[in-house]
C-alpha beads as a LAMMPS data file, in Angstrom:
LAMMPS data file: protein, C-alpha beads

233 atoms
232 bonds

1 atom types
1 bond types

-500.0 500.0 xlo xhi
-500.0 500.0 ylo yhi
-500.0 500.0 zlo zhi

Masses

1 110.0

Atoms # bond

1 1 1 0.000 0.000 0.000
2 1 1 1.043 3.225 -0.863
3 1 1 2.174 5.762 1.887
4 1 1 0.598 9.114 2.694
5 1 1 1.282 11.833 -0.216
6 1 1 1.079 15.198 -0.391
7 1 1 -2.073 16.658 -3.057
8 1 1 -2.396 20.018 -3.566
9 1 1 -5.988 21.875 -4.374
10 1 1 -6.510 23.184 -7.935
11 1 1 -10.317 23.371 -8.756
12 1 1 -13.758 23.028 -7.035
13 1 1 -17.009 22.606 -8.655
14 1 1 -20.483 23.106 -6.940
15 1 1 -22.929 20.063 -7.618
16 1 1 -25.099 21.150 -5.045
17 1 1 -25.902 22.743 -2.673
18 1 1 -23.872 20.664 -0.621
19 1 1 -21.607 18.724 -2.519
20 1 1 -18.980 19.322 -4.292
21 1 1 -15.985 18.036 -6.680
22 1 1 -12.507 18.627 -5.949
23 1 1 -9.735 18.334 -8.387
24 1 1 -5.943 18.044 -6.647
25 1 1 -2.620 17.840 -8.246
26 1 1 -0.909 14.563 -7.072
27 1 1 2.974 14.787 -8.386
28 1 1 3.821 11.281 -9.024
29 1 1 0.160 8.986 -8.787
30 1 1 0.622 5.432 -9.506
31 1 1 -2.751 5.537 -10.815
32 1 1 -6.037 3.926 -9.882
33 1 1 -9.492 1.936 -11.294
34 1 1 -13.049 3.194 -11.153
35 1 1 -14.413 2.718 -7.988
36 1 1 -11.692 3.074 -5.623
37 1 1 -11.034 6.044 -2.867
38 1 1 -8.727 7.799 -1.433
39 1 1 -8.052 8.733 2.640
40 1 1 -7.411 12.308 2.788
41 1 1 -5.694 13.249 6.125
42 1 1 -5.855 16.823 7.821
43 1 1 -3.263 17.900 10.261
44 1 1 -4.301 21.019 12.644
45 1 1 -1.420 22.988 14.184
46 1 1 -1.778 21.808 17.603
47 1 1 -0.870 18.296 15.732
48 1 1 -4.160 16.877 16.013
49 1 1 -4.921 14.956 12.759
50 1 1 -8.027 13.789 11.367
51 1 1 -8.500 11.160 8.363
52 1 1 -11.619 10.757 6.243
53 1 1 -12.156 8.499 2.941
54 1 1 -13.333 10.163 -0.180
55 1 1 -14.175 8.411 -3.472
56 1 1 -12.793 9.080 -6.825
57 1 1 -15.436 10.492 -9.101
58 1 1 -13.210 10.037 -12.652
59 1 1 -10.604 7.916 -14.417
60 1 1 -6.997 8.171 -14.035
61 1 1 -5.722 10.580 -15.655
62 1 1 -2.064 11.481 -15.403
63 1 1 -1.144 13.145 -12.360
64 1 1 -4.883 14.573 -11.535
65 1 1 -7.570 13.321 -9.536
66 1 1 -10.992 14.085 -8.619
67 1 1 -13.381 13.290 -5.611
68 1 1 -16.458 14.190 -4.303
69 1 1 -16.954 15.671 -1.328
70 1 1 -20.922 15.705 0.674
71 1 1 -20.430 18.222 3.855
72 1 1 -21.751 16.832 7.142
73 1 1 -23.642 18.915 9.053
74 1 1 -21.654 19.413 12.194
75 1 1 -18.720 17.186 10.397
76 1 1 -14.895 18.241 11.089
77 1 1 -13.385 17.446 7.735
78 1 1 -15.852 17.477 5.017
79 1 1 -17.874 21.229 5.398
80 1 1 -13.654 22.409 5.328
81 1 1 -12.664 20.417 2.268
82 1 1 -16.268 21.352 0.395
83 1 1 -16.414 25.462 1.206
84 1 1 -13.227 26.598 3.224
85 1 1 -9.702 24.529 1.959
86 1 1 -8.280 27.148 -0.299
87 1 1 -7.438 26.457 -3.859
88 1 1 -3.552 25.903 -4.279
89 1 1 -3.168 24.391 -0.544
90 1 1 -2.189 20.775 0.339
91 1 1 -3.345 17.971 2.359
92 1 1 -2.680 14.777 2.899
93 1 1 -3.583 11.243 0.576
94 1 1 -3.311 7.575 0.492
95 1 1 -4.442 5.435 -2.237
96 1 1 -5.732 4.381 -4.601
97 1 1 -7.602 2.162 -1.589
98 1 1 -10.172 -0.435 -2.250
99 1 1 -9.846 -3.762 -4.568
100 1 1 -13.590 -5.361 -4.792
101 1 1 -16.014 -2.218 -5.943
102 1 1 -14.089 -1.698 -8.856
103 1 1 -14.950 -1.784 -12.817
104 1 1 -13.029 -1.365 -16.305
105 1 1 -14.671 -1.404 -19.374
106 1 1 -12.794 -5.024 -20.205
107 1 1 -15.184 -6.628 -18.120
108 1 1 -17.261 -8.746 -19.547
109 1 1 -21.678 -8.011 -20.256
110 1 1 -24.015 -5.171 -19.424
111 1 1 -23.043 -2.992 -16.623
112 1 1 -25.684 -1.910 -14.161
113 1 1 -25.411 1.322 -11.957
114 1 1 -27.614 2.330 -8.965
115 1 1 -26.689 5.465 -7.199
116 1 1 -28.601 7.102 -4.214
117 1 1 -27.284 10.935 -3.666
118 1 1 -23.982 11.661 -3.343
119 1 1 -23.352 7.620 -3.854
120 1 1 -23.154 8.517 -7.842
121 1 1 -19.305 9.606 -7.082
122 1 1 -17.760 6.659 -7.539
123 1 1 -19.702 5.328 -10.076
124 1 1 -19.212 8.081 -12.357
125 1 1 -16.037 7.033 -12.529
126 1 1 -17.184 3.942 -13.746
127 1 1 -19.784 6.334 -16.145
128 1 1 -16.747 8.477 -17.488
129 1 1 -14.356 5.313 -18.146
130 1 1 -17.333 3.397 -19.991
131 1 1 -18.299 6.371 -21.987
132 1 1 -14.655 6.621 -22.849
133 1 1 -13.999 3.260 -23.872
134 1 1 -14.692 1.289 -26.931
135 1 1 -16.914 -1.118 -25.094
136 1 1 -20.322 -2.173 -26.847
137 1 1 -21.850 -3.397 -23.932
138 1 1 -24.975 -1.814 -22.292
139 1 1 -24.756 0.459 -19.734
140 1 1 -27.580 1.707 -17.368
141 1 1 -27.495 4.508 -14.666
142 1 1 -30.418 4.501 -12.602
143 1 1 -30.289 7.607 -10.079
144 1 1 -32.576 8.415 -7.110
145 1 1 -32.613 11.838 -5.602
146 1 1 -34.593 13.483 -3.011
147 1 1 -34.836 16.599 -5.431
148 1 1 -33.664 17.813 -9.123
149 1 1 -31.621 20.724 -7.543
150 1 1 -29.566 17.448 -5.458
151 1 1 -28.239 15.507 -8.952
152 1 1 -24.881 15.975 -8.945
153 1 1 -23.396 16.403 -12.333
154 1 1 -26.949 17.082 -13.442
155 1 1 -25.478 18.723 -17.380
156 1 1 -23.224 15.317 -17.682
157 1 1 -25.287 13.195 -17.173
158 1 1 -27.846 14.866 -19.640
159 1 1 -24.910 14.433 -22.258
160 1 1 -24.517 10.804 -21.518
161 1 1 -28.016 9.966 -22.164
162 1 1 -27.151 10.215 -25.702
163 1 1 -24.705 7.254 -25.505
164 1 1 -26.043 5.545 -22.618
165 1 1 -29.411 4.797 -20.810
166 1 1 -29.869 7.422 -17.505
167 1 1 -33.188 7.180 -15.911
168 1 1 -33.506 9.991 -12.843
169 1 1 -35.752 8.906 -10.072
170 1 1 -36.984 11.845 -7.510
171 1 1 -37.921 10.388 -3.560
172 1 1 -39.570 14.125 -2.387
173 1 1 -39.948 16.758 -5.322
174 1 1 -40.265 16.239 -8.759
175 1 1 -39.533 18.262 -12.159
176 1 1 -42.327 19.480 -13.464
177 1 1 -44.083 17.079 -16.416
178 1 1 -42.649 14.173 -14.523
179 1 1 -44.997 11.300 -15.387
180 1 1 -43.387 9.351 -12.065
181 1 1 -44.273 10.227 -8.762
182 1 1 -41.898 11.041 -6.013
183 1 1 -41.445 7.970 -3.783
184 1 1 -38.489 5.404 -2.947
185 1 1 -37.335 3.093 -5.849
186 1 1 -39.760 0.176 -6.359
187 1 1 -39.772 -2.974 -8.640
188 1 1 -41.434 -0.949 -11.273
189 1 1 -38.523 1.047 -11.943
190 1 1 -36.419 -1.914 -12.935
191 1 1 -38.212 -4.078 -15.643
192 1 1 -36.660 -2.878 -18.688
193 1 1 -33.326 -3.298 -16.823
194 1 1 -30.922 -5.691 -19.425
195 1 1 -30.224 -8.786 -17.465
196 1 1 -26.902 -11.512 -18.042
197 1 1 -25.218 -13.821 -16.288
198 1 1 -22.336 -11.765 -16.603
199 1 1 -23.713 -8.891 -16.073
200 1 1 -22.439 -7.184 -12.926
201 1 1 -24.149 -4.299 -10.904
202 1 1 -22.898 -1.470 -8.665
203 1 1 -25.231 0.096 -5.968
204 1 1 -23.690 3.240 -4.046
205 1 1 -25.055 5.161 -1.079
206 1 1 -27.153 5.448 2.213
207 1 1 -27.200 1.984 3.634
208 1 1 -30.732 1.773 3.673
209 1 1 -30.722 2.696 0.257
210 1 1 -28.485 -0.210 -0.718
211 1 1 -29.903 -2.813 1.359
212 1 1 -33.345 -1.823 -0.353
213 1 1 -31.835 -1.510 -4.107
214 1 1 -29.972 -5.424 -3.380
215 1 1 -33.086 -6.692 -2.275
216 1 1 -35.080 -5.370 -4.894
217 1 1 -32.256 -7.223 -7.665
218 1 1 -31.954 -10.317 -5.926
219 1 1 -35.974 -10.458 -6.374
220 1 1 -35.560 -9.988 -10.110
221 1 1 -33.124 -12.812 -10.427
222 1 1 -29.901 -10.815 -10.110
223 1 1 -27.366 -13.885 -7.979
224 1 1 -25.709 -12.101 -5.130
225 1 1 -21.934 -12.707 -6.944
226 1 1 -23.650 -10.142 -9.444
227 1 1 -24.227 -7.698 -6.847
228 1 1 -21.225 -5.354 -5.700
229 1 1 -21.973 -2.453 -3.596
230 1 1 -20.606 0.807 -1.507
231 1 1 -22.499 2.242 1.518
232 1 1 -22.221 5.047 3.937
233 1 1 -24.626 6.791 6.904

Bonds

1 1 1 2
2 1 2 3
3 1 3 4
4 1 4 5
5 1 5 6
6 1 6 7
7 1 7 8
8 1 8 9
9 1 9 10
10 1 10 11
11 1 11 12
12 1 12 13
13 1 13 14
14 1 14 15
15 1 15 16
16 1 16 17
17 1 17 18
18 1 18 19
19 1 19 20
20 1 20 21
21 1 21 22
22 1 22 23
23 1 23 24
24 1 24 25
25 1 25 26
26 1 26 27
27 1 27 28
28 1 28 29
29 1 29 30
30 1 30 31
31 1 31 32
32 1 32 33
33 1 33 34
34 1 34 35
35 1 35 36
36 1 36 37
37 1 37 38
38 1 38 39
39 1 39 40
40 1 40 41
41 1 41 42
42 1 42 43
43 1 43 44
44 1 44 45
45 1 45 46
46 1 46 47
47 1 47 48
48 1 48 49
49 1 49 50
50 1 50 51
51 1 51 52
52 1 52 53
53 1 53 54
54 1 54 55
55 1 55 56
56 1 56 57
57 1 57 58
58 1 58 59
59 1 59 60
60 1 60 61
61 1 61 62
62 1 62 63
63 1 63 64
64 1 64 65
65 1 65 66
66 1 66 67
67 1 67 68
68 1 68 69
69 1 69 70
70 1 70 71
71 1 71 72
72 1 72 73
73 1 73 74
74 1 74 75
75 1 75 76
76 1 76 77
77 1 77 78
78 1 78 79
79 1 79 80
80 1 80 81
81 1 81 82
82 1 82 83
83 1 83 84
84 1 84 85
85 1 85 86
86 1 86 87
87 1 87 88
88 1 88 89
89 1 89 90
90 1 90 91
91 1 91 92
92 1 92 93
93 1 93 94
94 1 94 95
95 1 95 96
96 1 96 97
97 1 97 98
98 1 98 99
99 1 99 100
100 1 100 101
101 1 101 102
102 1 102 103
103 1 103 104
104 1 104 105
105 1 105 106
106 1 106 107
107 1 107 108
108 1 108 109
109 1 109 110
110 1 110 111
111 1 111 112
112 1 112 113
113 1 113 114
114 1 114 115
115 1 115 116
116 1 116 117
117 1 117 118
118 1 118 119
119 1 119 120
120 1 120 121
121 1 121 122
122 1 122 123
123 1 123 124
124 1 124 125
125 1 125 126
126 1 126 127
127 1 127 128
128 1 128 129
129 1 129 130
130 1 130 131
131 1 131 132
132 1 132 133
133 1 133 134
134 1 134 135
135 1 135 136
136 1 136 137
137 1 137 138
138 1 138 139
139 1 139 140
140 1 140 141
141 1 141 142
142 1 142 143
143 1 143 144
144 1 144 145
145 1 145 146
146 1 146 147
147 1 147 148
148 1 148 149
149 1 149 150
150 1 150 151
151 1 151 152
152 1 152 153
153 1 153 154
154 1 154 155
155 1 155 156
156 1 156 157
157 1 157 158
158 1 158 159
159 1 159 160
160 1 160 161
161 1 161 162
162 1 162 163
163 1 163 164
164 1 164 165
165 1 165 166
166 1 166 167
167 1 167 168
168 1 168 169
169 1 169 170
170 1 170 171
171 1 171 172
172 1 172 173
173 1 173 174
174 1 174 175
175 1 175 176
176 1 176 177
177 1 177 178
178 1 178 179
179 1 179 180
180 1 180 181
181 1 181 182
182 1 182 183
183 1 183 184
184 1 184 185
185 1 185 186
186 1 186 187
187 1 187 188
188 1 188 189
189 1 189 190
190 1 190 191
191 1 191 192
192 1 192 193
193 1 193 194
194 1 194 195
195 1 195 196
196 1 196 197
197 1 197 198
198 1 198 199
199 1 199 200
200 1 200 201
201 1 201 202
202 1 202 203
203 1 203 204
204 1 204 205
205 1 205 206
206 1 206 207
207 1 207 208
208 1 208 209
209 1 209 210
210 1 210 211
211 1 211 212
212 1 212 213
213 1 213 214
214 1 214 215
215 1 215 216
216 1 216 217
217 1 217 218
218 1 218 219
219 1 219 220
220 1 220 221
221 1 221 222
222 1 222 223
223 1 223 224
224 1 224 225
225 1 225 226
226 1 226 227
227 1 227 228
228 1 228 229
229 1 229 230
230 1 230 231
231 1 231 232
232 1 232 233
């Protein structure tokens, strides 16, 4: 495993209200697949250091790398890192961490992706590096947020949709014309989904989220080896 490395600040998008991408300058990155993180360590003068993991939102790219940061109400690390870490300072990395939630576009059938929130981060990685790639197989975001104005990379994704399938699903408030009411994910939502024995699917975010989305796959016939998933909260 890599040691910790020194990653310096040079861009920060809004997504939301909320959340936000960082890009940071990492001299030297080994490089990393979709679906990994990074730990991003903060040391305060007094010496007291705090260490939070952060997913990668893109590919690899040379010597660049971008995450996505959701700020915690009341949290130590993330509110500084999404509104207050100045563009051009340092902190702190190790990675790229993580070896199971991972995807490249040499894998094999249709590729399935479930995001709840802020759990699209990583798997726009996955997005980007399909989109990218000269892979034929289908691909299928399926997104849930509580609101339109909480889609992170909301003008993207409307890009993609012209290469790939992206269905938006909204739990509280929904755009107007939307012929789908708000409410959580259901059954419905999934029957046009591609399925494959070597297909493989990625669900990312809230916990409950997840263990809802897995259950709902495993009742359309989806085996749990098929099932690879991310969770936080």
């Amino acid at each position: 495993m890599h040691g910790w490395r020194r990653a310096r600040l040079t861009e920060r998008t809004k997504q939301t209200a909320t959340g936000r991408t960082l890009k940071l300058e990492v001299p030297q990155w080994p490089g990393h697949i979709p679906g990994q993180h990074v730990d991003i360590r903060l040391t305060a003068g007094d010496g007291y250091q705090a260490v939070r993991s952060y997913s990668l939102a893109a590919p690899s790219h040379a010597d660049s790398i971008e995450l996505g940061i959701q700020a915690a109400p009341g949290g130590e690390v993330s509110p500084y890192l999404a509104d207050d870490l100045p563009v051009g300072a340092e902190v702190e990395i190790k990675g790229p961490l993580g070896g199971w939630f991972v995807w490249t576009p040499q894998e094999p059938g249709p590729l399935l992706l479930i995001a709840g929130g802020s759990g699209i981060v990583p798997l726009m990685a996955m997005l980007r590096a399909r989109l990218t790639s000269a892979s034929n197989e289908h691909c299928t975001l399926l997104y849930s947020a509580r609101s339109p104005d909480e889609v992170w990379y909301a003008t993207e994704l409307d890009a993609a949709a012209h290469h790939v399938r992206v269905h938006r699903l909204y739990t509280r408030v929904t755009p107007s014309g939307s012929t789908r009411p708000a409410g959580r994910m259901t059954q419905s939502d999934l029957p046009d989904l591609p399925h494959s024995e070597e297909g493989r699917c990625y669900i990312c975010g809230p916990t409950r989220f997840v263990e809802h989305v897995s259950d709902l796959l495993l009742t359309t016939g989806y085996a749990p080896d098929q099932i690879r998933t991310e969770r936080f909260g």
